[in-house]
C-alpha positions as CSV (number, residue, x, y, z in Angstrom):
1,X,-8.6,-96.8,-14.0
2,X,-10.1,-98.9,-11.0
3,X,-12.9,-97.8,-8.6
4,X,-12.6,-97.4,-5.2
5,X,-14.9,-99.6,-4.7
6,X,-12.3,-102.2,-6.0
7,X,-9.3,-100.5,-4.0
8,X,-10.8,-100.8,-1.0
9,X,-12.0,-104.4,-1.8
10,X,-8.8,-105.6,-1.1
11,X,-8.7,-104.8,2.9
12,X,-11.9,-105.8,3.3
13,X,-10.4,-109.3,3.6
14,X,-7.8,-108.5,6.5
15,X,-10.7,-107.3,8.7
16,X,-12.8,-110.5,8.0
17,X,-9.4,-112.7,8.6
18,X,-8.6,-110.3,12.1
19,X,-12.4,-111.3,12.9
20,X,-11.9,-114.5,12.2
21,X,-8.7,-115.2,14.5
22,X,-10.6,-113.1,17.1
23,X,-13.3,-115.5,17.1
24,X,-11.3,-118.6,17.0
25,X,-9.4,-117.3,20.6
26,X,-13.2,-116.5,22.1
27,X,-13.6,-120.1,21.5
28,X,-10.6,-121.8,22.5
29,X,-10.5,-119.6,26.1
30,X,-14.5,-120.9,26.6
31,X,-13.4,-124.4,25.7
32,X,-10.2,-124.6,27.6
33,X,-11.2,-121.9,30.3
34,X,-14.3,-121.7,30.6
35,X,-14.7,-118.2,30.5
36,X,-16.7,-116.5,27.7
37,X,-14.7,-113.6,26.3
38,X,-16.4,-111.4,23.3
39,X,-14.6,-111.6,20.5
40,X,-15.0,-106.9,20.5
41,X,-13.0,-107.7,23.9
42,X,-9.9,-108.8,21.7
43,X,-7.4,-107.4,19.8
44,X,-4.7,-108.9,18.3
45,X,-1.0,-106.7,17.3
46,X,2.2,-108.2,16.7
47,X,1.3,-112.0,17.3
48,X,-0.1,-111.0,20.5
49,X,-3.3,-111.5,21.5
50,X,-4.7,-108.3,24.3
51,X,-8.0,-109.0,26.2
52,X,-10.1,-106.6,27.8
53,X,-11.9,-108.1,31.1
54,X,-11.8,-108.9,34.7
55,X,-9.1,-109.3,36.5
56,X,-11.2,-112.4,37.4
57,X,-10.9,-114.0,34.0
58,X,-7.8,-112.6,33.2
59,X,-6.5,-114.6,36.4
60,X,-8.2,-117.9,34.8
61,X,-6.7,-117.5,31.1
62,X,-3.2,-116.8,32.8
63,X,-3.4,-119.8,34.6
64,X,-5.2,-122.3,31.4
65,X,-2.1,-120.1,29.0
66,X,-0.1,-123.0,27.9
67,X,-3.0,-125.3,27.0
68,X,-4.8,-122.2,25.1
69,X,-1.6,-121.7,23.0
70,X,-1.1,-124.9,22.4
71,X,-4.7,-125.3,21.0
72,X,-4.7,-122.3,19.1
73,X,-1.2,-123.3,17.4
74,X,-3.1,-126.7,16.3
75,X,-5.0,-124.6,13.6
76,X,-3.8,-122.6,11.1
77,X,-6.0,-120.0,12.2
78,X,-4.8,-119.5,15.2
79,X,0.0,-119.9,14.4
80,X,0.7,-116.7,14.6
81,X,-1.0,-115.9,18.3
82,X,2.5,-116.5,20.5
83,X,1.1,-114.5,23.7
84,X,-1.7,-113.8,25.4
85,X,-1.9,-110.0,27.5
């Protein structure tokens, strides 16, 4: 019979891989933005990515969209994001 140790192992690579993507988008907004976002400020459900800010930053990620997307779906990190909220 296996652990749970060895159950749980199994979903602790979905939480490194959500980090991951979380990450990736921090980056690509600062590079393509400029506007530093942490990545505990997104969340990501259903191919779309959800960011917690200012209305500020929100205003300049809305407006750099396209070029973020089109970044993000360069790496295959970063396919599955299709929206930004």
């Amino acid at each position: 019979m296996l652990s749970l140790n060895a159950f749980l192992e199994k979903f602790k690579n979905i939480t490194q891989s959500d980090e991951a993507v979380r990450r990736l988008l921090s980056e690509t907004i600062k590079k393509e933005a400029g506007v530093e976002i942490p990545t505990k400020n997104i969340s990501i459900k259903n191919s779309n990515a959800y960011i917690k800010t200012k209305s500020l930053y929100k205003n300049e990620i809305y407006i750099k969209k396209e070029k973020i997307l089109l970044s993000l779906k360069k790496l295959p990190e970063g396919k599955h994001i299709t929206n930004i909220l």
